[in-house]
C-alpha positions as a Markdown table, in Angstrom:
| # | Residue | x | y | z |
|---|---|---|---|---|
| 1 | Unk | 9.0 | -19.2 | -18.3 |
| 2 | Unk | 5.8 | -18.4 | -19.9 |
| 3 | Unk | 4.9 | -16.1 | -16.5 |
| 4 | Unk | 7.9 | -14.3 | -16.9 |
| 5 | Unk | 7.3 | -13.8 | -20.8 |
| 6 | Unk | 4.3 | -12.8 | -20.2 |
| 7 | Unk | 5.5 | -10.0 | -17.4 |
| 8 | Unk | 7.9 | -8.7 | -19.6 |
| 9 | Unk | 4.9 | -8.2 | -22.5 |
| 10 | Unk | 3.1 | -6.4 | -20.0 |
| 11 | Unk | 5.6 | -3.9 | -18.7 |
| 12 | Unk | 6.4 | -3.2 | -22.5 |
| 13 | Unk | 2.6 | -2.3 | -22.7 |
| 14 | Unk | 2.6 | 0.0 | -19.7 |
| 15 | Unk | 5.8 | 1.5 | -21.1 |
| 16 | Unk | 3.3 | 2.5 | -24.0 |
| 17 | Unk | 1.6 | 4.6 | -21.2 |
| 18 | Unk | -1.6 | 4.8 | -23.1 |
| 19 | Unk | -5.3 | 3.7 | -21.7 |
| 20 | Unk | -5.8 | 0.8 | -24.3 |
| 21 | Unk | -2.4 | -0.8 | -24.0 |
| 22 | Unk | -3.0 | -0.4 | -20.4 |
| 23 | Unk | -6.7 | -2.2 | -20.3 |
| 24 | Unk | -4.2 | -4.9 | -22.7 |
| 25 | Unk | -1.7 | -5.5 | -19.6 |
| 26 | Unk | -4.9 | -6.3 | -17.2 |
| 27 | Unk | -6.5 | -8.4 | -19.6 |
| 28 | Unk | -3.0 | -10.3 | -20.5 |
| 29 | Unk | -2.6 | -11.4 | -16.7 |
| 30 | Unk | -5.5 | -13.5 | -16.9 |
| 31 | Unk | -8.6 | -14.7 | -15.0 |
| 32 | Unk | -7.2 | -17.8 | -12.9 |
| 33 | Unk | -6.3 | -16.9 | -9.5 |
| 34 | Unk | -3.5 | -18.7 | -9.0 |
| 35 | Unk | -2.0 | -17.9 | -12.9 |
| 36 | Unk | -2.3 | -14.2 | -11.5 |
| 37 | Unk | -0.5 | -14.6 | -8.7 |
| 38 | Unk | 2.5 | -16.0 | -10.7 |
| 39 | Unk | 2.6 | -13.3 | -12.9 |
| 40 | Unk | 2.1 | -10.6 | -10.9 |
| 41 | Unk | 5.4 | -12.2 | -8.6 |
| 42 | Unk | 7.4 | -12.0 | -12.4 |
| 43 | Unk | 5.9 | -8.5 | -13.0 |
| 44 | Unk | 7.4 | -7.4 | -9.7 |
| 45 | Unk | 11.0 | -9.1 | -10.3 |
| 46 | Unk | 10.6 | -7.3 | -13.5 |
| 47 | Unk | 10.1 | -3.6 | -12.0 |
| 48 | Unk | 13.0 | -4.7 | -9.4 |
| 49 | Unk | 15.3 | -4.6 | -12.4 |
| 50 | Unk | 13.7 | -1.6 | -13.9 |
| 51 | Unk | 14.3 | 0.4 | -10.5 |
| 52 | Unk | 17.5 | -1.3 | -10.1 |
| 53 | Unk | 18.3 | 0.8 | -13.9 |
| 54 | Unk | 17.4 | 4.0 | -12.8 |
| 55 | Unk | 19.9 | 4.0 | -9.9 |
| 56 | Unk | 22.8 | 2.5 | -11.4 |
| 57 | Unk | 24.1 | 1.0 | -14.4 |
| 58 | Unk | 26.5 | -1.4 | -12.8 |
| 59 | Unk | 23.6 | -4.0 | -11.1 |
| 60 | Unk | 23.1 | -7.9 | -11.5 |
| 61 | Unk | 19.4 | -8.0 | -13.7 |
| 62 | Unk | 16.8 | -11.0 | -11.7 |
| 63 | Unk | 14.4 | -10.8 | -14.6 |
| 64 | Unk | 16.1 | -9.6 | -17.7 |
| 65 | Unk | 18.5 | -11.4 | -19.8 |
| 66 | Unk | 19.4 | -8.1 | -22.2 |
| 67 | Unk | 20.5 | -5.3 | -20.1 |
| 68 | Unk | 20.3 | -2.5 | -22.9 |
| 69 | Unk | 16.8 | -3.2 | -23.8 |
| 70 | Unk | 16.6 | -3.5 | -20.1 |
| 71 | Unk | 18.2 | 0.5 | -19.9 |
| 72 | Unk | 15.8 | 1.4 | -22.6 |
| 73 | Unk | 12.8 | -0.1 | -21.4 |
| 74 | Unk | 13.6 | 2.1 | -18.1 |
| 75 | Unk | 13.6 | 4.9 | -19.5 |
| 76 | Unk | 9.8 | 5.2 | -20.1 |
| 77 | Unk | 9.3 | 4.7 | -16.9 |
| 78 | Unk | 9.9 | 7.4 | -13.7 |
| 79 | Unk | 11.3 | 6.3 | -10.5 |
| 80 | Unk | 8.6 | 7.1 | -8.8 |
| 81 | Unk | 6.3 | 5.4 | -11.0 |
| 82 | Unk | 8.1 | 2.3 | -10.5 |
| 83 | Unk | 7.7 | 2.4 | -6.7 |
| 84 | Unk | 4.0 | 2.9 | -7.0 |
| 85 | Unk | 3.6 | 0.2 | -9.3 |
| 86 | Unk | 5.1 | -2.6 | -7.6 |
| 87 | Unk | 3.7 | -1.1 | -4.2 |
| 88 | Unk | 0.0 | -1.8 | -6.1 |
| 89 | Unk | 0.9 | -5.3 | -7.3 |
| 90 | Unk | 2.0 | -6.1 | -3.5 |
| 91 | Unk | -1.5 | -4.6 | -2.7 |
| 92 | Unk | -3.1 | -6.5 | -5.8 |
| 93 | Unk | -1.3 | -10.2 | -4.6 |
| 94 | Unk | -2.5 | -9.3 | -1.1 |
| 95 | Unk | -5.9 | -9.3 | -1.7 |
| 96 | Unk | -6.0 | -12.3 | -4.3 |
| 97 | Unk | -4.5 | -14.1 | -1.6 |
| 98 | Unk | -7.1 | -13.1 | 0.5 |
| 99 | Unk | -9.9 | -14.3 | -2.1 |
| 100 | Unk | -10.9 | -10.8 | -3.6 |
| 101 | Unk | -12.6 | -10.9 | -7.0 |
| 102 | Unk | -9.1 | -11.5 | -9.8 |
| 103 | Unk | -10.6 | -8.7 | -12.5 |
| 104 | Unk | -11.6 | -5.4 | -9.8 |
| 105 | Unk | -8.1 | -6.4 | -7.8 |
| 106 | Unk | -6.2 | -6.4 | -10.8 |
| 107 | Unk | -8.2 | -3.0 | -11.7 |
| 108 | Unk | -7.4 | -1.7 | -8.4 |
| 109 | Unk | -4.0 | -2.4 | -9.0 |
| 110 | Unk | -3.9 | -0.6 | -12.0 |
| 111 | Unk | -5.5 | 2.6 | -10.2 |
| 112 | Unk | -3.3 | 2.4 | -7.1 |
| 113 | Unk | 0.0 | 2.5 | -9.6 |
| 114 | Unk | -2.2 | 5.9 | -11.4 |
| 115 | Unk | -2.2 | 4.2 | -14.8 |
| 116 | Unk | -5.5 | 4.4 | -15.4 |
């Protein structure tokens, strides 16, 4: 529960789409490999749901509970944006799986997705 909290803080910050709330996100997923990992699996189920939004209304949500703030949430977000997003954290858990330094993957990531 706490990694999926946390997730759902974080793509509120991003939603925020500016630099510091951004730098916030990275810093919130933490330092400990493995808590990493875990969040960065519930940040993806989270931007499943948020792409799942943009196509259709009418779709069963993995990671939300409220699917209006769900729906509203989406809207700060473009498709596109979405896509290169969860493409980075798929990157990002590649590479901590592979034993790459947690902070410059997780900045990578962040790059990758063009947030920062």
């Amino acid at each position: 529960l706490e990694s999926k909290e946390l997730a759902g803080n974080i793509i509120s910050m991003l939603a925020r789409s500016d630099r510091m709330a951004i730098f916030s996100a990275v810093t919130a997923l933490g330092n400990k490999r493995a808590d990493v990992l875990k969040r960065l699996a519930a940040l993806q189920e989270a931007i499943r749901d948020l792409i799942f939004l943009k196509k259709s209304d009418d779709v069963e949500l993995c990671f939300f509970e409220d699917r209006e703030s769900a729906s509203e949430l989406a809207t700060h977000f473009t498709a596109p944006s979405l896509f290169a997003l969860y493409d980075a954290s798929t990157i990002a858990r590649a590479e901590l799986s592979a034993g790459s330094n947690v902070r410059l993957s997780l900045m990578n990531m962040m790059q990758r997705a063009k947030l920062i």
